[in-house]
C-alpha positions as CSV (number, residue, x, y, z in Angstrom):
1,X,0.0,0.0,0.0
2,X,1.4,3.6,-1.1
3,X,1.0,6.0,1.6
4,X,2.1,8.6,-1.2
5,X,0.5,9.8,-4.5
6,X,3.8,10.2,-6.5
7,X,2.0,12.3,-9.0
8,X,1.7,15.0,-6.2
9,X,5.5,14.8,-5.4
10,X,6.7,14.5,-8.9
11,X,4.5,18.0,-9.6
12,X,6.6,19.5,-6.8
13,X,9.9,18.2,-7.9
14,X,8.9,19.8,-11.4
15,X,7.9,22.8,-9.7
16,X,10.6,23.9,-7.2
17,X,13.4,22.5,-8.7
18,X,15.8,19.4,-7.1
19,X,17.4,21.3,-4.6
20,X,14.4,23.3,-3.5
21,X,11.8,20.4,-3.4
22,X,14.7,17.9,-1.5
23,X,14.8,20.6,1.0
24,X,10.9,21.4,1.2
25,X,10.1,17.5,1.7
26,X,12.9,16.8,4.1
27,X,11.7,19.8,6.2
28,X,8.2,18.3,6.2
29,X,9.5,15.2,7.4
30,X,11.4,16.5,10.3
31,X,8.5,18.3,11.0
32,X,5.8,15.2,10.9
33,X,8.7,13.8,13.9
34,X,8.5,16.7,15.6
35,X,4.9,16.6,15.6
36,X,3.8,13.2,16.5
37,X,6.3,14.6,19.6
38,X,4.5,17.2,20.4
39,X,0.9,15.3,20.2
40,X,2.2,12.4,21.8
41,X,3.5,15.2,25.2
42,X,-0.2,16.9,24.5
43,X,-2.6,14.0,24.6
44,X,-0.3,12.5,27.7
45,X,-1.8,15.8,29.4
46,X,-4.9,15.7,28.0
47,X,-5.2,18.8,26.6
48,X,-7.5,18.2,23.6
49,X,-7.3,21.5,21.8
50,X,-3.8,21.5,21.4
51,X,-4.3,18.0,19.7
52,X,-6.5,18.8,17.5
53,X,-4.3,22.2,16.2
54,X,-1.3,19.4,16.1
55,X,-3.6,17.4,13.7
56,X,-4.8,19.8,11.9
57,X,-0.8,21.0,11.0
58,X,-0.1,17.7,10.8
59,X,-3.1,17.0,8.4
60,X,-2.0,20.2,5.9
61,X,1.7,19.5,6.0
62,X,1.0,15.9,5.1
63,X,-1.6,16.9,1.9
64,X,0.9,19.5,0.6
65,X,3.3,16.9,-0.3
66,X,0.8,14.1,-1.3
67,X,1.1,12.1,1.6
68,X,-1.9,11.4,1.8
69,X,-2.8,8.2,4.1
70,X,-1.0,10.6,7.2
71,X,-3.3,13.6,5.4
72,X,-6.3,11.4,5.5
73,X,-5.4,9.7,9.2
74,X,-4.6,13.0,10.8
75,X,-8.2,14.7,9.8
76,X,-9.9,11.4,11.1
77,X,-8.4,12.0,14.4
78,X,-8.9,15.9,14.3
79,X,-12.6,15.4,14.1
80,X,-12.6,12.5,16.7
81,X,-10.7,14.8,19.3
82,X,-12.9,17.8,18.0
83,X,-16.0,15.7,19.1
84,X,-13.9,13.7,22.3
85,X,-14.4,10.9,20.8
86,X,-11.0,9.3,20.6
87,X,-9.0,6.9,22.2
88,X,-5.5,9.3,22.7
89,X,-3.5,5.6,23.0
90,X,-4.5,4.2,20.0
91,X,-4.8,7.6,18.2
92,X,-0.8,8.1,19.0
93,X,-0.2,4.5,18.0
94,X,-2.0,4.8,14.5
95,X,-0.3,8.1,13.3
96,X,3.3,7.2,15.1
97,X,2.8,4.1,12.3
98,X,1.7,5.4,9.5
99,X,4.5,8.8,9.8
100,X,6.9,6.5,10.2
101,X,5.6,4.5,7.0
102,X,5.4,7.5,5.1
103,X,8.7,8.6,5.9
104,X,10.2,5.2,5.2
105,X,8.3,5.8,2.1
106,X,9.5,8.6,1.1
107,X,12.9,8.0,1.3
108,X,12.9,4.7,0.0
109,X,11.2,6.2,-3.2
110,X,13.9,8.8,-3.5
111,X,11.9,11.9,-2.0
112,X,14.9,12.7,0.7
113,X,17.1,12.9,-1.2
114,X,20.6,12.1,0.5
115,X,19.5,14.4,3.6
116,X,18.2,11.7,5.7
């Protein structure tokens, strides 16, 4: 299963040039990390709200570069914690999975470049 539409990434590549686009996608990446981080310290606490603005990053960073199953995931959750009705544990186990698939991903399919 591709967590990534290519077509998406290829576009950027087009788009922003090699350098540029290596840089853009490996900044997203680290960022996704730093994220799931961040929601993972968040929903330990409780604090809902900030989970959901986590997702909701999460969510846009994830569509702008076509991947798209962490896109899709992350605005799942952001409604289920919008409406408290989420289980935080599996939540954080779900989206700590599929980042780190989509980063495997992404690198394996020559996205990172040799930044990684």
């Amino acid at each position: 299963m591709s967590h990534l539409n290519h077509d998406v990434l290829d576009t950027l590549r087009e788009a922003l040039g090699e350098s540029d686009f290596f840089e853009v996608v490996n900044t997203f990446a680290q960022q996704f990390e730093h994220q799931m981080q961040a929601l993972e310290q968040r929903a330990e606490c409780g604090e809902l709200p900030e989970c959901a603005h986590i997702l909701h990053s999460l969510k846009g960073g994830a569509g702008n570069i076509g991947a798209e199953t962490l896109a899709e995931s992350a605005h799942g959750f952001e409604q289920q914690v919008r409406a408290g009705e989420v289980s935080l544990q599996a939540m954080i186990e779900t989206l700590s999975n599929t980042t780190s698939a989509t980063i495997t991903e992404l690198r394996d399919s020559g996205y990172l470049g040799g930044n990684t």
